[in-house]
C-alpha positions in Angstrom: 0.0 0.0 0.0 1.3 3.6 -0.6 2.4 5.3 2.5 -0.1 7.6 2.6 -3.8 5.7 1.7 -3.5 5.1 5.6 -3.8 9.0 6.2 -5.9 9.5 3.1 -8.5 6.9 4.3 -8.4 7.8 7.8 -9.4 11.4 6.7 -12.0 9.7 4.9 -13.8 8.1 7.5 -13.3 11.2 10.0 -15.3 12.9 7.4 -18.1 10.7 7.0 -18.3 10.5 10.8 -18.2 14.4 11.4 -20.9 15.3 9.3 -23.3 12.1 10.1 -22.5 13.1 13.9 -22.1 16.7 14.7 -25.3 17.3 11.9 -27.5 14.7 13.9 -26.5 15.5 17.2 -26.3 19.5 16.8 -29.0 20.4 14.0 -31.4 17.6 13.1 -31.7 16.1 16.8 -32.8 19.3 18.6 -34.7 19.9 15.4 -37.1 17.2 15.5 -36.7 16.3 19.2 -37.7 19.5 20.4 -41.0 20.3 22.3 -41.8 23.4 20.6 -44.7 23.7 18.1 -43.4 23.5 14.5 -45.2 24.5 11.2 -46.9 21.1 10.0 -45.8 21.9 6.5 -42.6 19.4 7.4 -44.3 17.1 9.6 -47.3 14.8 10.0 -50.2 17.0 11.4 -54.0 16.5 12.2 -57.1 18.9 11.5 -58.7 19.3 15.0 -61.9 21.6 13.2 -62.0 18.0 11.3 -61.8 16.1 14.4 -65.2 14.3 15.1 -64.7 11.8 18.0 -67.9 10.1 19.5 -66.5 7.7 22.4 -68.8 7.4 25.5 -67.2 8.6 28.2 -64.7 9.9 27.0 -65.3 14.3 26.9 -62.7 15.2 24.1 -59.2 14.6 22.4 -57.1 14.9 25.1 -58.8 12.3 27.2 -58.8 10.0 24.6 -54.6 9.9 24.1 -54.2 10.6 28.0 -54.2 6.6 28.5 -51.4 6.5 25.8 -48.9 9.0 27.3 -49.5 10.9 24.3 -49.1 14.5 23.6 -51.2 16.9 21.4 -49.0 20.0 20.3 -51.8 22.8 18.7 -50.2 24.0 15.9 -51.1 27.1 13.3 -54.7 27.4 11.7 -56.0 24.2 14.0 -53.5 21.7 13.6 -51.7 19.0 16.2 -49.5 16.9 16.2 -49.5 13.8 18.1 -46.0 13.3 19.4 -45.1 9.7 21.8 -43.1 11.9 24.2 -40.5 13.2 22.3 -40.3 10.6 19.6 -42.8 12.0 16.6 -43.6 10.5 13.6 -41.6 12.9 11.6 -38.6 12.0 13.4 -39.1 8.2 12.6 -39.4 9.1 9.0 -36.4 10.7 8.4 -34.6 9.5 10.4 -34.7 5.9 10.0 -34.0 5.9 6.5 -31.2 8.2 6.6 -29.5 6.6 9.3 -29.9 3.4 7.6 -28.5 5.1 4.5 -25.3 5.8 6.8 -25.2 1.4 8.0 -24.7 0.5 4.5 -22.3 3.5 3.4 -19.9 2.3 6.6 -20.3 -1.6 5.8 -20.0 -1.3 1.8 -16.9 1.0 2.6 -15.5 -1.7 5.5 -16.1 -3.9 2.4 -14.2 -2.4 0.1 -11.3 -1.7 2.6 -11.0 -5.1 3.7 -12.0 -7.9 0.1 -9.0 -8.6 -1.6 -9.5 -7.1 -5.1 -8.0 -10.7 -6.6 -4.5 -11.7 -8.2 -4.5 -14.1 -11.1 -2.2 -17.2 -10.0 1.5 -16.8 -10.1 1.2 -20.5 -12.1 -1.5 -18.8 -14.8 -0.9 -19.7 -18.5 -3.2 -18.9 -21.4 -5.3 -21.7 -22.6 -3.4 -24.4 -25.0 -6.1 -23.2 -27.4 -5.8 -19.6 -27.7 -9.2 -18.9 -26.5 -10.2 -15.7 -24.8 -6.7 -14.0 -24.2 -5.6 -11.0 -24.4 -2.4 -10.6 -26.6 0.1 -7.9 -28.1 -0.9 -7.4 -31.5 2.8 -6.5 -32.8 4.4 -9.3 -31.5 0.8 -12.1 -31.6 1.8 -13.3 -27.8 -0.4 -13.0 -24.5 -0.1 -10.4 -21.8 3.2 -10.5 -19.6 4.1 -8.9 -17.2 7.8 -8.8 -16.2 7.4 -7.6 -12.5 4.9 -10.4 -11.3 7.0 -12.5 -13.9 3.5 -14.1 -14.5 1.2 -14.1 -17.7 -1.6 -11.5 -16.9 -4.9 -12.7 -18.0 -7.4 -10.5 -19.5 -8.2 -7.4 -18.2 -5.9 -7.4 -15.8 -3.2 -4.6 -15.0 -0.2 -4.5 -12.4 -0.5 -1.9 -9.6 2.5 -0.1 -8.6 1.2 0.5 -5.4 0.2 -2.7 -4.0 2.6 -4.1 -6.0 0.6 -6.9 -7.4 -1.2 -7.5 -10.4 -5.1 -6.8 -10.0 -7.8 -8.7 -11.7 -10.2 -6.5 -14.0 -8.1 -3.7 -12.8 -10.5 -0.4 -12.4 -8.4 2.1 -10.6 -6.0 1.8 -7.1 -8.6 4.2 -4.8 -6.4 5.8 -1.8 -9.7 6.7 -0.3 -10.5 2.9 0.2 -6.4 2.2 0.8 -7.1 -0.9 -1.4 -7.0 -1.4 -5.4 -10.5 -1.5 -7.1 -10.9 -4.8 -8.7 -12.8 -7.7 -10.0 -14.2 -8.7 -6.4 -14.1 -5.8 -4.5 -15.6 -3.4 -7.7 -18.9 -4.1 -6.5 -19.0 -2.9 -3.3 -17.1 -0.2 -4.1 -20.2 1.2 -6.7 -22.3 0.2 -3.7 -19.9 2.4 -1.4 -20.2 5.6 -3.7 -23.6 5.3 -4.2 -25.0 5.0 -0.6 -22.7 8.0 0.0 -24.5 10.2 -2.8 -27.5 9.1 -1.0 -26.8 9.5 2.6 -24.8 13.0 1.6 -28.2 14.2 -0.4 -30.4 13.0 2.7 -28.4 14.7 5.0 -28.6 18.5 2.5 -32.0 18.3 2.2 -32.9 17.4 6.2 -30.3 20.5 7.0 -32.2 23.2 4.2 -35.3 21.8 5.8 -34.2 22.9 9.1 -33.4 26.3 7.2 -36.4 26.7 5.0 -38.8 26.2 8.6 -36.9 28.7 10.8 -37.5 31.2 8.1 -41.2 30.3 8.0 -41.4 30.9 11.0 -39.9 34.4 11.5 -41.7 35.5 8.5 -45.3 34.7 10.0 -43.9 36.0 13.1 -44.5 32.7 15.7 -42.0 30.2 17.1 -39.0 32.7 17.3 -38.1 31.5 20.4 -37.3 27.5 18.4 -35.1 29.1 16.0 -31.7 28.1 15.4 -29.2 29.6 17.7 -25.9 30.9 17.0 -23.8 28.2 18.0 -26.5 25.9 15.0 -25.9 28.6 12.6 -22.4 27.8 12.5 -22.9 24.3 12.6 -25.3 24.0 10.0 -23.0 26.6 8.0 -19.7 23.8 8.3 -22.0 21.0 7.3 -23.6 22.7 4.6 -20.1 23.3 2.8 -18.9 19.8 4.1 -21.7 17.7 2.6 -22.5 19.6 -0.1 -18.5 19.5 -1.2 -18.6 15.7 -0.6 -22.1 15.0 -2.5 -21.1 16.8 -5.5 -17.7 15.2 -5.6 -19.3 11.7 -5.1 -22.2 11.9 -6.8 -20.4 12.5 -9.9 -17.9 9.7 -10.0 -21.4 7.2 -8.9 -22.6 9.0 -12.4 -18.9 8.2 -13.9 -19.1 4.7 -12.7 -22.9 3.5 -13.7 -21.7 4.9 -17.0 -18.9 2.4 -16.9 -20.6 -0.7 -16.1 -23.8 0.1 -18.6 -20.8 -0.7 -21.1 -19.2 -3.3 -19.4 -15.9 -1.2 -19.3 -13.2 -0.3 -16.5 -11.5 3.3 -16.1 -8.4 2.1 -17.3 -10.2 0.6 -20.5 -12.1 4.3 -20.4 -8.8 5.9 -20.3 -7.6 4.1 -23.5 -11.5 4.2 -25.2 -11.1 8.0 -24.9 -7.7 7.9 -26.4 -9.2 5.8 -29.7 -12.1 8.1 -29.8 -10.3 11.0 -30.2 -8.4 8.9 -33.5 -11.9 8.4 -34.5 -12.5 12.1 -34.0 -10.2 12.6 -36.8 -11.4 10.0 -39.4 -8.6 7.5 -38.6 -11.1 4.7 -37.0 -14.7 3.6 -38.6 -15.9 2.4 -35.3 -15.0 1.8 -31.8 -16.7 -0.6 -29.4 -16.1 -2.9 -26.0 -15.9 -6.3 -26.8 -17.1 -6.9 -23.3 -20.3 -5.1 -23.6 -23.3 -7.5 -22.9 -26.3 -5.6 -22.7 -27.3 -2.7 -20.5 -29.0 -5.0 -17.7 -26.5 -8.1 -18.1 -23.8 -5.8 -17.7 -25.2 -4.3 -14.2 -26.3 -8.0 -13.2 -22.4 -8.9 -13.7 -21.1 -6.4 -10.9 -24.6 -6.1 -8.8 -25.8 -8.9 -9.1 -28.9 -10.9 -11.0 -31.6 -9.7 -8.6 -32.4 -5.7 -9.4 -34.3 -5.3 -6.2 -31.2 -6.4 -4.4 -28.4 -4.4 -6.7 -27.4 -2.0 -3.5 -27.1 -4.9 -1.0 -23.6 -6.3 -0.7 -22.9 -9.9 -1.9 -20.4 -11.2 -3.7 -18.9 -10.7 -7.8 -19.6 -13.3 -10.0 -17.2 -14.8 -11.7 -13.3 -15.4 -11.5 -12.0 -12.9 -12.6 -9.9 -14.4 -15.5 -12.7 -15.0 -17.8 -15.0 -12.8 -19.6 -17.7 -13.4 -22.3 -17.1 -11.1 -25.2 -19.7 -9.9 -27.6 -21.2 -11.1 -30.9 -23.0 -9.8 -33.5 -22.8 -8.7 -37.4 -20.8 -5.6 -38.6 -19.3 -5.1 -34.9 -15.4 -5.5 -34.2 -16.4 -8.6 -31.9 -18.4 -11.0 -34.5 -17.4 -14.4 -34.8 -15.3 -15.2 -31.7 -14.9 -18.9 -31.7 -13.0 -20.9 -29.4 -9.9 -20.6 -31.1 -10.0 -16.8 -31.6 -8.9 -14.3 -29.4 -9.0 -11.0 -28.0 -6.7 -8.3 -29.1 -6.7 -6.0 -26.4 -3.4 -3.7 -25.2 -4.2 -2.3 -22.3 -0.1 -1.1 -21.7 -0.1 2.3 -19.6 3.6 2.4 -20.9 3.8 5.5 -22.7 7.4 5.5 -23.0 7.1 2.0 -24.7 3.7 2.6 -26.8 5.7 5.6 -28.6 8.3 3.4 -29.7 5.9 1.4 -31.3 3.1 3.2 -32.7 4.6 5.5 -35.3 1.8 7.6 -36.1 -2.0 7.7 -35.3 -3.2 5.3 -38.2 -1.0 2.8 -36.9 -1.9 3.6 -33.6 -5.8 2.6 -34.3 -4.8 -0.5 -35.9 -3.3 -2.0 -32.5 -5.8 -0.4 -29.7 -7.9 -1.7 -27.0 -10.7 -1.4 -29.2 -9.9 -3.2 -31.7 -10.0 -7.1 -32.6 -7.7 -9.6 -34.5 -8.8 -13.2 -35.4 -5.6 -14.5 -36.3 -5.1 -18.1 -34.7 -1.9 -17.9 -32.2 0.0 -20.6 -30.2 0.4 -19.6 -26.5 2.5 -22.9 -26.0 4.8 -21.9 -28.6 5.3 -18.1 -27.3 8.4 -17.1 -25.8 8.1 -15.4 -22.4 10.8 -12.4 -22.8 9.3 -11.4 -26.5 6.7 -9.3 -24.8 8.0 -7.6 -21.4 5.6 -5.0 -20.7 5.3 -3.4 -17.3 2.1 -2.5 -17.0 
């Protein structure tokens, strides 16, 4: 691990914890909890005019939730609300879910922290038949790579930082101080996700708390249940801290559903976006992911096959070390048979990809993105003939 994804991570959860507590415990708490009357615009309320209770023996409304330990706030034009000591219904329904939005944020992050991402076996060779491998097109031989001194099967990349080759390599996250990969990829989209989530819930209970106070000193009632100064500032600091962190994480959640609707990792992005900008300039007819299975299969291979259970955690499918590829006329996947293989150079050597690629045409002819069906020998390849690093 680098030396500083212990620091980086520790932040991380600091943060997390800061703005769940301090905005609970300070601001929302009080909020909710408090005995004051609130305007029943944000919270259950009943009509008492609308009230029409015919109980013998019993004289009115408060005798009849007396027996319960209940309490009946009157509110403005006529309205109550019925509040179980200090527990009221509008405190159950907020908070519930969003503390339960903050349970699966911690245990998908402890998830991702702590499942090893996956390492292809030191003893891995590419099938005697040539089948689904990924192999340098300049020199027809599979993956290699020179630190692991290991064959790297598809999709996978060697991280610098854990010092390891990763399976289906995404990206090496300092946040989670842990590589993203094949089995740990899903929790890590559940991770990000539930943040957005929880990060949203919390904005919108804290402008909530905002939007009433000023209802309230507009109509002139209540003054004495708004916010004090020492609030003000808290609500100020966790108005800039979640609102910094949901608009950081809520776009890479957008970044990474975008990713697995096409079946693709960030590393493959990176070097999508490189051919793109080839095809940009006329060099390249088409560019697709030979991985790309269908919106829903795609999300059912990192969430799982049930949709109603996509943001629980459970395990990846899969080793790792395979991967179906597409099929289909006029794409650059058709007709992958068992003894037809992938072509896909996903080197991050720059240094090593300008020595070979001498302009962009060439370039286009020898990318990611781009299929060869020509019928290799694995057995027959020579280890040192392709030595990349990455």
């Amino acid at each position: 691990m680098g030396g500083n994804d212990h620091w980086i991570a520790g932040l991380a959860w600091f943060l997390f914890s800061f703005i769940s507590v301090t905005s609970q415990a300070f601001i929302i708490w009080p909020w909710l909890f408090g005995t004051t009357t609130r305007i029943s615009l944000y919270r259950p309320s009943i009509d008492i005019n609308a009230i029409n209770i015919n109980v013998p023996g019993v004289a009115g409304i408060d005798e009849l939730y007396d027996p319960l330990e209940t309490q009946v706030e009157t509110g403005p034009a006529g309205t109550v609300s019925i509040v179980w000591g200090n527990l009221n219904v509008q405190a159950l329904l907020y908070l519930v879910p969003f503390n339960f939005s903050l349970v699966m944020l911690c245990w998908n992050y402890y998830l991702t922290m702590t499942t090893n991402p996956g390492s292809p076996p030191l003893d891995w060779n590419p099938p005697a038949d040539g089948s689904s491998i990924e192999y340098k097109k300049t020199t027809h031989t599979p993956r290699y790579c020179r630190t692991c001194d290991a064959y790297k099967p598809p999709r996978t990349h060697h991280c610098r930082t854990c010092k390891k080759c990763v399976l289906r390599m995404d990206h090496h996250c300092p946040w989670v101080r842990n590589c993203v990969g094949h089995f740990n990829y899903g929790h890590f989209v559940r991770f990000i996700i539930w943040t957005t989530i929880s990060t949203f819930m919390c904005g919108a209970l804290l402008i909530m708390r905002c939007l009433e106070a000023y209802e309230n000193e507009l109509q002139g009632i209540n003054l004495h249940a708004a916010p004090s100064q020492e609030q003000i500032i808290w609500i100020i600091v966790n108005m800039f801290l979640d609102g910094s962190v949901f608009c950081g994480i809520s776009i890479l959640s957008l970044y990474h559903v975008w990713l697995i609707s096409s079946n693709t990792t960030t590393i493959e992005s990176w070097e999508k976006d490189r051919i793109l900008t080839i095809f940009r300039r006329g060099k390249v007819s088409e560019v697709k992911c030979p991985y790309h299975q269908g919106i829903l299969t795609n999300f059912q291979t990192v969430l799982g096959q049930n949709p109603l259970l996509w943001l629980w955690p459970q395990p990846m499918l899969g080793d790792g070390m395979r991967f179906k590829v597409q099929r289909g006329k006029n794409d650059l996947s058709e007709s992958l048979n068992a003894n037809e293989s992938v072509s896909l150079d996903m080197s991050l050597d720059r240094h090593h990809q300008s020595s070979v690629w001498k302009d962009d045409a060439q370039m286009a002819l020898i990318a990611p993105w781009t299929r060869s069906f020509e019928r290799i020998d694995p057995v027959k390849t020579h280890r040192d003939v392709d030595m990349e690093m990455v």
